[in-house]
N, C-alpha and C positions, 0 to 999 in steps of 0.2 A: 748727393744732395742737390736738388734744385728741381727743376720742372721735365717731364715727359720727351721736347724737342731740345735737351741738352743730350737727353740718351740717342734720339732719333738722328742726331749729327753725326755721333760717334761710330769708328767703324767696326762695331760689334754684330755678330750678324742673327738673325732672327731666333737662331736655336739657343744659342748662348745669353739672349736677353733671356729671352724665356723661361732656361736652365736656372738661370738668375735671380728671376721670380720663384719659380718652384722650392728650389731646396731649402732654402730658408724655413717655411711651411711648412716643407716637408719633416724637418729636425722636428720643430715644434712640435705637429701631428704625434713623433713619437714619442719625445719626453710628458705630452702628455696624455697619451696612451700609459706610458711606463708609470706616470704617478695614480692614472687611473684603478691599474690592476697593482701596484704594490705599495700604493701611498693608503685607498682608500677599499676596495672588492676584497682582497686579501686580511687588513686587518681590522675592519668595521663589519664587513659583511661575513666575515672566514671563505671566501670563495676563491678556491685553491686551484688552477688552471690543469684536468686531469691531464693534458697532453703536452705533446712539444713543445716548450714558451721559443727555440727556434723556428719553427715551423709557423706560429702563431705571430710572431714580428716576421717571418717573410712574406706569408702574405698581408700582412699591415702593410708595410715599405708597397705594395704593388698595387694595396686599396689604395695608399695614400695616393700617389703618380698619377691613378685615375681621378679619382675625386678633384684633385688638383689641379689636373689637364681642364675637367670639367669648368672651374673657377678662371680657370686663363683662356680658355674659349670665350665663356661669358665676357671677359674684360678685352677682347677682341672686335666682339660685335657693339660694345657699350660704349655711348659719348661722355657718359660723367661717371662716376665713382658713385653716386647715389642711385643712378639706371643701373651700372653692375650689383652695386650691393640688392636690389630689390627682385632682379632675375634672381638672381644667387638662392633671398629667401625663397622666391616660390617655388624652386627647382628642389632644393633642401627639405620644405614643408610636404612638399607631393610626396619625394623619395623615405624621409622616415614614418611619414602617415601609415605609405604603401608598402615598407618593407619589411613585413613580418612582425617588426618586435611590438606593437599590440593587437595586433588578429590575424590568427594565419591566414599567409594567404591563398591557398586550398580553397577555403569557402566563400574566396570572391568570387562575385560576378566574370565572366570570362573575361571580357573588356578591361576589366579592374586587373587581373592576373597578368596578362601579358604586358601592363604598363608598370605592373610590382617587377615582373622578371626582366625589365630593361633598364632598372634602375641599379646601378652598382651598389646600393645599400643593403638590396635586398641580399644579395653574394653574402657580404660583409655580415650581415645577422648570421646567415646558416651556418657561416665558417666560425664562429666565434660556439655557436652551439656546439658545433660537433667537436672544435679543439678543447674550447674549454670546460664544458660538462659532458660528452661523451668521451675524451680522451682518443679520438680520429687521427690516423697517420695520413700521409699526404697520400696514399694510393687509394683514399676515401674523398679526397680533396682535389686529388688532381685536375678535373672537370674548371672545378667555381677559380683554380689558378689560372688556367686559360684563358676563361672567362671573362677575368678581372683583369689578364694582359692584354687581352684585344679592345676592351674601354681604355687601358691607359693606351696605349697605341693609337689607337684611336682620335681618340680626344684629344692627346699632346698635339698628333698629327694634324688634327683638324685646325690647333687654334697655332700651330707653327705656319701653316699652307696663310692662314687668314688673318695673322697680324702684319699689317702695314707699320715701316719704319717711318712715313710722310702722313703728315695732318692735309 
């Protein structure tokens, strides 16, 4: 509890604040995925996951780390909490506009396509199709697992390299 330069004293070292930050999030991320598919898809909607529900939380845990890296990049390059929060939305608005789940994205513009397919969300639609209405084992999958390790790799890495402990 207290302010930013109480942590930036302490001798914690960059990955471990960061770790810090993340997991918390990340819990959350799933317990509300898990009420998502078993609180309300399952008995509101009857929509019954045809595939692995293990398979289906391993790659969440690997969306999540990415997406999350994403979020801790942004709060790396931001002076306020109102600057991070505003990246954040436009970053979020672009990525679910652009990722599949209302018009495929097949029949975008090319320019549009290749900004749909660098977006980790886009991943995150296809994989959730194929586990949970096609019923896809991970030798269907394996590609978009990769795919969504090299953004969280990525992105943690980027915003580990770019967080300053000093104002």
């Amino acid at each position: 509890m207290g302010t930013i330069e109480q942590i930036n004293v302490t001798p914690v070292q960059k990955h471990q604040f960061l770790l810090g930050k993340l997991i918390p999030f990340w819990v959350i991320g799933m317990v509300i995925f898990t009420i998502g598919l078993f609180g309300i898809a399952w008995p509101v909607y009857g929509i019954v996951p045809a595939g692995n529900l293990l398979l289906l939380y391993g790659y969440l845990s690997v969306y999540l780390v990415g997406i999350l890296g994403l979020g801790l990049l942004i709060s790396t390059y931001a002076d306020t909490q109102q600057q991070a929060m505003s990246v954040a939305f436009f970053f979020m608005m672009i990525f679910i506009l652009m990722s599949g789940l209302f018009t495929p994205i097949d029949s975008m513009p090319r320019w549009a396509y290749i900004i749909a397919r660098s977006s980790p969300v886009t991943y995150f639609i296809e994989v959730m199709r194929m586990i949970v209405l096609k019923g896809n084992s991970f030798e269907h999958i394996w590609r978009h697992f990769l795919i969504m390790a090299g953004f969280a790799v990525c992105l943690n890495g980027w915003a580990i390299v770019n967080y300053r402990k000093t104002n």
